[in-house]
N, C-alpha and C positions, 0 to 999 in steps of 0.2 A: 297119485302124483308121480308117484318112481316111474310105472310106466311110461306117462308121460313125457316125462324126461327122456325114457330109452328110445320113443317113438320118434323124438325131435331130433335127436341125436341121430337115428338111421335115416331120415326123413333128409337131412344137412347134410349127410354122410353120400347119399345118392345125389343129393340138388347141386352138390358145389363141384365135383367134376364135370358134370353136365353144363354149369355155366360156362366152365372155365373152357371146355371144347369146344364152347361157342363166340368165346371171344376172338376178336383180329389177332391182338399178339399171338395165341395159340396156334389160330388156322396159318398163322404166319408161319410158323415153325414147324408146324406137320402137314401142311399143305403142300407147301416144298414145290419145285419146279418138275421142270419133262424129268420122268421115270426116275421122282425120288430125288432129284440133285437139290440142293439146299435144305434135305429136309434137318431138323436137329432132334431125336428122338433124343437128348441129355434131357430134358425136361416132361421126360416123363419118369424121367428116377428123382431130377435133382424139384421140380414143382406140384407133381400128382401130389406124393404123400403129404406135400403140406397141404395141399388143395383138401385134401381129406380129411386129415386130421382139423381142420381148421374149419371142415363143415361138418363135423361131429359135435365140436366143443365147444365151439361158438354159440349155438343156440342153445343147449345144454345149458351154460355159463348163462344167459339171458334168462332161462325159464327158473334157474335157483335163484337170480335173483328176484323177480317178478314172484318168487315164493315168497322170500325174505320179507319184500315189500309188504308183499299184502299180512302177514305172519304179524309185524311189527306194526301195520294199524289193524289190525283187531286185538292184541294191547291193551293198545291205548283207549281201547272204547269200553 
């Protein structure tokens, strides 16, 4: 089970930068015009780490409870 968690965890950890460099707002921001001008690299200090942390723990957070769950009906049987 622990594994599983650490696996979901790096699994989230790799998937959710990946989304997030795939979305418009992003490509908006680093995409940026002729040679660079518009681009805003602030978002890759002030939104990456959350993008990270937040595709670590999130699914992490899901898979204890989906422990939980199943933990607390076999219980009750």
């Amino acid at each position: 089970m622990t594994c599983g968690g650490c696996a979901l965890s790096a699994v989230g950890a790799v998937a959710a930068p990946l989304w997030w460099l795939s979305t418009p707002r992003t490509r908006r921001h680093l995409g940026g015009g002729f040679e660079g001008e518009g681009m805003d690299y602030t978002v890759l200090l002030t939104e990456l780490p959350f993008v990270i942390l937040g595709g670590a723990f999130i699914p992490l957070l899901v898979f204890m409870l989906l422990i939980r769950i199943r933990n607390r009906t076999d219980h009750h049987r």
